[in-house]
N, C-alpha and C positions, 0 to 999 in steps of 0.2 A: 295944112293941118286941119284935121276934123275939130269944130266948136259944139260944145255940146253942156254949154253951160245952163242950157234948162233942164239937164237930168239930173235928179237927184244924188247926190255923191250917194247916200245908202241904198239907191238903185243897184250902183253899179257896185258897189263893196258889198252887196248878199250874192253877186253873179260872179264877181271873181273868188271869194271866199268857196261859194257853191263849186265849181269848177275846181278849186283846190283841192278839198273835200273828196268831192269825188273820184278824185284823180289816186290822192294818197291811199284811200279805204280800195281800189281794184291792187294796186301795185304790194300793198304792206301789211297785208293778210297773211299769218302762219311762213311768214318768212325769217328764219333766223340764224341760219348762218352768212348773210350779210346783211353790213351795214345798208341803211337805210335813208337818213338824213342826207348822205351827199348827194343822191338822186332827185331827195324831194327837194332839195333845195337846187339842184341844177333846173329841176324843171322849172319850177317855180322862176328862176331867171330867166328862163328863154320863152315860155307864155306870159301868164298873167301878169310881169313885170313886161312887156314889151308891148302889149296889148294896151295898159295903159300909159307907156309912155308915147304913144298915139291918142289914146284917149285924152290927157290931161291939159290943158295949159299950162302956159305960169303966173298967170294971173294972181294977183293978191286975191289971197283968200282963199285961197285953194291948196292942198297937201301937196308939198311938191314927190319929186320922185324918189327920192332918199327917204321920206317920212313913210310912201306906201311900202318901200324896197326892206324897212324898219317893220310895219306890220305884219308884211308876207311873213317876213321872217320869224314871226313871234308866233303868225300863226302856221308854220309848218311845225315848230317845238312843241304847241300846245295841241296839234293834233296826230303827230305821230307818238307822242307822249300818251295822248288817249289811248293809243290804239292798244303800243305798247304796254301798258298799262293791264288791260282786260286779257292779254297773255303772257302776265306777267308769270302764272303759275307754270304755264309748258315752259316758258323762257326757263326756269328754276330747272324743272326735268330734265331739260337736256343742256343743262349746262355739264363740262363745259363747251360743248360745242354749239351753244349759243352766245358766245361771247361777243360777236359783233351788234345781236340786239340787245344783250347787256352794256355796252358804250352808248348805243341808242338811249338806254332810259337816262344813263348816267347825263349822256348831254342834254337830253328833254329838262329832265329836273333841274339843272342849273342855270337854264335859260328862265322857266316858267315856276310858278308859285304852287305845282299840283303834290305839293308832299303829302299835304292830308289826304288828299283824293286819292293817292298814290296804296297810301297806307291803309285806307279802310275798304278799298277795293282788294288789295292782295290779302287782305284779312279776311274777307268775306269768301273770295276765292279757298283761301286755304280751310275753311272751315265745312265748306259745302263740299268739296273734293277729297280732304287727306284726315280731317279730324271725327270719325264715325267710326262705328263700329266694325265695318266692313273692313279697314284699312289695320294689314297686318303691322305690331309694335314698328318692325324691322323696318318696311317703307316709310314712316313717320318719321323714323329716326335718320334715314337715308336723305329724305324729303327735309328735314331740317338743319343735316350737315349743307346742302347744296342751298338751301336758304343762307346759309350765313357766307357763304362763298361767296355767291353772286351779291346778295346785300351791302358785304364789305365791297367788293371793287366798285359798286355802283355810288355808295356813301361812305367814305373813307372816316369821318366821325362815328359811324355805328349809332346815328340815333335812329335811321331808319329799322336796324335792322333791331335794337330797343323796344321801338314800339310794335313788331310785328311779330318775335319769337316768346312773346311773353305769354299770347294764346297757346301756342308749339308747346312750350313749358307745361305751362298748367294741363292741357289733356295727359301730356306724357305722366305726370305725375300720378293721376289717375288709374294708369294701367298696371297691372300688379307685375306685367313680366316686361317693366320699362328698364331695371337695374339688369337685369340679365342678359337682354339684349344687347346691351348697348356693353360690359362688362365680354359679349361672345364678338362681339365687331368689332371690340378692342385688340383683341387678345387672340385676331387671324390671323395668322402670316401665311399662310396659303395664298393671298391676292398677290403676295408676293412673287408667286414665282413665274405671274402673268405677266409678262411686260406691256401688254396693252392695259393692264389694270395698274400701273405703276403711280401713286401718288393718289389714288382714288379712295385704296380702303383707309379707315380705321387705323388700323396698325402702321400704315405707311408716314398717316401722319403725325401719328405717335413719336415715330421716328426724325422723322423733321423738324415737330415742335422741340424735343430733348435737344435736336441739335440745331435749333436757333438759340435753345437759352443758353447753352454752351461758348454760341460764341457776344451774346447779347451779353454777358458776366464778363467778360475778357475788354471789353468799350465800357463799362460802367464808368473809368477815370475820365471824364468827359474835358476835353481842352475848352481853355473859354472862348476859341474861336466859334467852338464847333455851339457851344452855350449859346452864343451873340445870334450867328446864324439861326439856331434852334430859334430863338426869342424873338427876330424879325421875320420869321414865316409865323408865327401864332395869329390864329384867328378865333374872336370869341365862339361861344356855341350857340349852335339855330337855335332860334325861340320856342323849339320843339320840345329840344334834350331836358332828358330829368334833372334838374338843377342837383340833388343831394349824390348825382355823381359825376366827376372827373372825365373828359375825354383822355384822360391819358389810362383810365379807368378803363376805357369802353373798349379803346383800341388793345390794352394788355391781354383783354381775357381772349385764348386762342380759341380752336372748335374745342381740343379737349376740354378745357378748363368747363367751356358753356354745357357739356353733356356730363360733366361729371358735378358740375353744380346746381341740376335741375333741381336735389332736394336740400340745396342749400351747405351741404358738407360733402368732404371725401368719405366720412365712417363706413356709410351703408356701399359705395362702388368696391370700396378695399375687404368689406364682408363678403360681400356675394361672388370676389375675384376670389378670395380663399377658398368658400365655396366649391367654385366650379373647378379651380384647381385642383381641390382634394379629389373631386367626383374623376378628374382624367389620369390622374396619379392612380387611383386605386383600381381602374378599369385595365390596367399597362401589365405586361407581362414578359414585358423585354427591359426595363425598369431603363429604357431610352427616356433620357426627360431635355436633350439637349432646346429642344425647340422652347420649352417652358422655362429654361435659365434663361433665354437671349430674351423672353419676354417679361420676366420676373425683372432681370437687370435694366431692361428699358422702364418699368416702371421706380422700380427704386429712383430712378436718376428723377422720375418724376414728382414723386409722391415721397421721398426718403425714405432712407432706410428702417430706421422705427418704427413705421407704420406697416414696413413687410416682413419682419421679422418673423411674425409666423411663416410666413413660406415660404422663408429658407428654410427654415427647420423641416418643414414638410419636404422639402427637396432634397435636404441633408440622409432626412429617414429612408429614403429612395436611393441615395447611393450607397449606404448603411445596408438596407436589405439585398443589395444584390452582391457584396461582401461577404455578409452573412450564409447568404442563400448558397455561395458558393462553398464554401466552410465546413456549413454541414454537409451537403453533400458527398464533399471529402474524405470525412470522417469515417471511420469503419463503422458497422457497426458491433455492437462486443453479442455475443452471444456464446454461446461454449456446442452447438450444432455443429455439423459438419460445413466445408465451403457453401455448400449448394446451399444451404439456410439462408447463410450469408449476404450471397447473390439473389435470394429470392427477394431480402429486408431491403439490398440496398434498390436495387429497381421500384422497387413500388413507392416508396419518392422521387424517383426521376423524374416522372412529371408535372410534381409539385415544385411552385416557386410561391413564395410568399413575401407581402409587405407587412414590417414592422413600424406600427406609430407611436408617435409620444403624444399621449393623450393630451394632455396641457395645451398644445399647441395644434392639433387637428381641430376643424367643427365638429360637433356635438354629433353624433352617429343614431341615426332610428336603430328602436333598440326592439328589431325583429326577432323572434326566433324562429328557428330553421332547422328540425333534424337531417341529418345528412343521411345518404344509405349507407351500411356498414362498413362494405370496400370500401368508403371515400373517410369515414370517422378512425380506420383504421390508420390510412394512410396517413392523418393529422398527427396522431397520438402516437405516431414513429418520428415525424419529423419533431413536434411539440418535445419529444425526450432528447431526440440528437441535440435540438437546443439548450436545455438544460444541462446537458454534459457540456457544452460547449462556453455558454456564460453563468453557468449555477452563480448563486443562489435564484437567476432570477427564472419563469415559467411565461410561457404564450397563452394569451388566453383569446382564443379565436374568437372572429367574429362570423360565423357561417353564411351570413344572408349575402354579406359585400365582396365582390369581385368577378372574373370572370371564370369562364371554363369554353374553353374550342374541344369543337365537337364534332365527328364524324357521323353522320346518322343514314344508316341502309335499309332502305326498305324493299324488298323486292330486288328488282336492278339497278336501283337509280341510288344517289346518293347525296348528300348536305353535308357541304361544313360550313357550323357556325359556331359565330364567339356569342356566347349566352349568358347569362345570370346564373348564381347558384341556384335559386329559385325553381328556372325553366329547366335547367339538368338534373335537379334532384325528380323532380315531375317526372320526367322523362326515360331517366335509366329505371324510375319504379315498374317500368311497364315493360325491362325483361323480363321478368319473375313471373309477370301475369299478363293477360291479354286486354284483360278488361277492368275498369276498377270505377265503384263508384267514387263520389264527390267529397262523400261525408266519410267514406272508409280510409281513403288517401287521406283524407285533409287531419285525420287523425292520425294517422302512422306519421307524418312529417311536421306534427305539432304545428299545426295552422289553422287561421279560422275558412271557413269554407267561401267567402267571398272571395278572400285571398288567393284561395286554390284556384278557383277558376276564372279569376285574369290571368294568371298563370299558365291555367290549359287554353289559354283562349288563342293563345301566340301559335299553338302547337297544332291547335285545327286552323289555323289560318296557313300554318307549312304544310297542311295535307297530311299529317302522319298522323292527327287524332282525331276521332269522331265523335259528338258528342249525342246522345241519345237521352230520354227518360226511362225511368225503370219503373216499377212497380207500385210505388212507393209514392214517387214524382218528383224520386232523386235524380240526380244528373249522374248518367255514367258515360264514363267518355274509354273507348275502344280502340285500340291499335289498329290499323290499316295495315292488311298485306302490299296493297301498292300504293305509291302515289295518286292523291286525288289531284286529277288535272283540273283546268279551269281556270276563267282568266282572273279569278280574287285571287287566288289560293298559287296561280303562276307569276303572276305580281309579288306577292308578298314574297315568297323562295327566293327571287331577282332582289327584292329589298332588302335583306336580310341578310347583310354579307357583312354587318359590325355587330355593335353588341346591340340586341333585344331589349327594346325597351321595357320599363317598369311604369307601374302605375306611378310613383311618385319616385325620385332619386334618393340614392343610400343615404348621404346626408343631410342633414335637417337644414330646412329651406333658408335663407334671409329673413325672411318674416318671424320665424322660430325664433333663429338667433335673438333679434333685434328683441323680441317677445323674453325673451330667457335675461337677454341683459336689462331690458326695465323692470323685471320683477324687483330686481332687490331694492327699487326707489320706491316701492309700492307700500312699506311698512312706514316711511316718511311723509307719502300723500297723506293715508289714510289720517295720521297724526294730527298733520298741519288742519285737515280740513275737520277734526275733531274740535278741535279749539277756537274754529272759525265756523260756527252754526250758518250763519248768512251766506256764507262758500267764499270762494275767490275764483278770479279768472285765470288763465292762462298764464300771462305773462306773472303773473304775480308768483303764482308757483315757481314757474320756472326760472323765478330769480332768486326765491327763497331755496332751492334745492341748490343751486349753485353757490347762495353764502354760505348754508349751513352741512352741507353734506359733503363732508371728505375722505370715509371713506366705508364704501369706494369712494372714489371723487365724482362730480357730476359731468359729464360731458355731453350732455346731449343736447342735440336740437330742439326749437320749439315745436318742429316739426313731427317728431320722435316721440314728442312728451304729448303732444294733440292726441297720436294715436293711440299710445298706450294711455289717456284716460278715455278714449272711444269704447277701448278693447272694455274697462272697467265698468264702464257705463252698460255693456251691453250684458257684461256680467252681472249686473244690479248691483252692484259696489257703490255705485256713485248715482247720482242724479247730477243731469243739466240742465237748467231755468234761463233760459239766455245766452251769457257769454260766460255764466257761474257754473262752477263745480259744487258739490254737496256731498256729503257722505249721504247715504238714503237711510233711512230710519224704519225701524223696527214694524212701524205703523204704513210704510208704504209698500 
């Protein structure tokens, strides 16, 4: 046996470490669909542990072989943990088919002390990569549901995943289109019908959380076997976790739960779902909503019934109008003309269908107006009476701006059908009558303002069938096209343009409106409070006084809610803010 008891033991432990090292960093680079650790640790048995059980004695005083065999082993956890570590963000991306480098961190960490290191490295990561400007809401939000995936099977307590989605959080909050996204990711079942996407979207797992608490309520009678059991696996919580909460806390809240609580409440996710539900209900012309009941009822099961009781109503109105719709139709109509009169009145609603809402229960409607061309106000003002004969006393009182209209449109040879706004078809059929029409002269005949008008023409020269020019003036006149304008913008957009055309803003009034409309009426109680209090108050103080004293309405909102609607007031010059105080602002500021 080799003696080599005048080398240095920390000679020869930087040459084997060295050697490990570099062994693990060629082999365990951007590799993730296999595990890891059993190789480096296979190697690691058959070299450097072999290597020195040549090297070593047993001499007293010396490590024996079990002690280095201890080392090796601590240090393959603490270095392939590194490694993993600094890809821990791609490791998140393709999860889940990184799951065997996800068992890698999970065993790295439970061997070695690198949780902090762990944590302010994937925080650093996700910050330089996903949290900027450049990164659409929808990937954030994508990026954050596969964070909590991978987090939990890696940390079954969830404190890792505590201190790293709290960043995630806070920018999300930030982005104005974070409710609606995440409100349109919910509410897909289209992933559905992908069997390669089965359990990935939103909705899928929407599905599976309703149907674990289903069966999670059915075990609630807990036997005290199952109790004793539960009691002898409990283990305290890492020195990490936020003390003022529960891991039974940590572990309860699912993905939904954590995305529908980024602003602290359900209120504003259940606003902005009524919302977009109104906006696809009013766009529908086949008054099919089957797809929007199986998602309505999945959220009931979630969120209760009380809370969606506007849309059922909304969905009620929808199968109500197509009842109706059918009805009138039926109906004669009475004239004292000959048949052919008759046949002319009933035809020219045939191709109207219409929704009926109860206002009460719809969101708040922009309150556009919109002349229609005469054929088309004609055709209301026959259907608007069949109604009337049908449920007198009561009358329709249209709304012109909201809904759609499919559309044939021929120019030349060629031909378009699209489903469009009233908006883009009233625009559009004006331009039988005439060939050409200024900006200012339309935008009068259709009771619009002229900016208005022409995002409107803007869609129609983008399909190639309108031109838009200067006139004389330095009006904008925009001209019919004998043919189609070819080109690859203008043959693009024609290919795009097979749903409905978009608007500058959507029919009904946004989230922020809402939210905006329901704080006003606490606005005669700020102003009150902060009258009688000259020195101001903060925050919370308010928003505990408006909860004792204000019933009714009642007060329900967030401190979140009430921050921003005194933002809004402050920015109105209603208020002044000196620190962390509110102030009414005075006559002299």
């Amino acid at each position: 046996m080799v003696q080599v008891q005048g080398v240095s033991e920390e000679a020869y432990t930087a040459v084997v470490c060295q050697q490990v090292q570099d062994h693990l960093a060629s082999h365990t680079k951007r590799v993730f669909d296999s595990p890891l650790l059993p190789a480096a640790q296979a190697y690691v048995a058959a070299v450097p542990l072999q290597f020195l059980r040549l090297l070593l004695s047993q001499e007293p005083g010396q490590c024996s072989l079990q002690q280095w065999q201890s080392r090796l082993d601590y240090y393959v956890y603490e270095t392939v943990g590194q490694v993993r570590m600094t890809e821990m963000f791609d490791i998140v991306v393709d999860y889940p088919d990184s799951r065997p480098a996800v068992q890698d961190v999970k065993d790295c960490l439970a061997h070695t002390n690198l949780h902090r290191k762990f944590v302010a490295g994937f925080k650093q990561a996700i910050g330089e990569r996903l949290l900027h400007a450049g990164a659409a809401t929808s990937d954030i939000i994508e990026q954050y549901v596969s964070t909590i995936k991978t987090l939990r099977e890696v940390d079954p307590t969830a404190v890792l995943l505590e201190a790293v989605a709290e960043d995630i959080r806070e920018y999300l909050r930030s982005r104005r289109d974070t409710i609606r996204c995440i409100v349109t990711m919910l509410t897909d079942d289209s992933a559905g019908a992908n069997p390669e996407a089965e359990g990935e979207s939103l909705f899928e797992e929407l599905k599976h959380t309703v149907a674990d608490e289903g069966e999670d309520s059915d075990d609630e009678a807990e036997t005290d076997e199952a109790a004793l059991a539960s009691a002898e696996r409990w283990e305290p919580d890492p020195v990490d976790a936020d003390p003022s909460r529960s891991a039974r806390t940590r572990r309860m809240h699912d993905i939904i739960s954590m995305l529908v609580g980024i602003y602290g409440s359900k209120e504003l996710f259940i606003t902005e779902y009524r919302a977009m539900l109104s906006d696809k209900l009013l766009s529908k012309t086949d008054y099919n909503c089957d797809r929007e009941i199986r998602t309505l009822e999945l959220l009931k099961l979630r969120f209760g019934d009380a809370n969606l009781h506007n849309c059922e109503v909304m969905l009620k109105d929808i199968a109500d109008s197509k009842r109706m719709n059918s009805n009138i139709k039926a109906l004669p109509t009475v004239v004292t003309s000959p048949v052919r009169g008759r046949r002319q009145d009933a035809a020219s609603i045939s191709p109207l269908t219409s929704t009926v809402t109860s206002a009460l229960f719809w969101p708040p409607h922009h309150q556009d107006t919109l002349k229609l061309p005469s054929q088309i106000q004609a055709m209301l003002d026959t259907y608007a009476s069949k109604y009337h004969d049908l449920k007198a006393p009561r009358k329709l009182k249209w709304k012109p701006a909201l809904g759609s209209v499919s559309l044939t449109i021929k120019v030349g040879g060629d031909s378009l059908d699209l489903n469009v706004t009233p908006l883009h078809a009233t625009i559009i059929m004006h331009f039988q009558e005439q060939s050409s029409w200024k900006a200012s002269e339309l935008a009068k005949l259709m009771e619009l303002a002229v900016p208005k008008l022409r995002m409107g023409a803007i869609f129609w020269i983008n399909q190639g069938v309108l031109t838009e020019s200067r006139g004389t003036a330095g009006d904008a006149v925009y001209t019919r096209v004998e043919r189609l304008i070819e080109g690859g913008a203008n043959r693009a957009a024609r290919e795009a343009a097979t749903s409905l055309a978009p608007e500058n803003e959507p029919p009904m009034a946004s989230v922020q409106d809402m939210v905006r409309q329901d704080m006003a009426v606490y606005e005669t109680y700020i102003m009150g409070m902060l009258t009688n209090f000259d020195a101001g108050m903060p925050l919370d103080r308010i928003h505990n006084m408006l909860k004792m004293f204000v019933v009714d309405p009642p007060y329900d909102k967030s401190a979140d809610q009430l921050a921003a609607f005194l933002g809004r007031l402050v920015a109105d010059e209603k208020l002044v803010m000196q620190g962390d105080l509110f102030r009414k602002r005075s006559s002299a500021q």
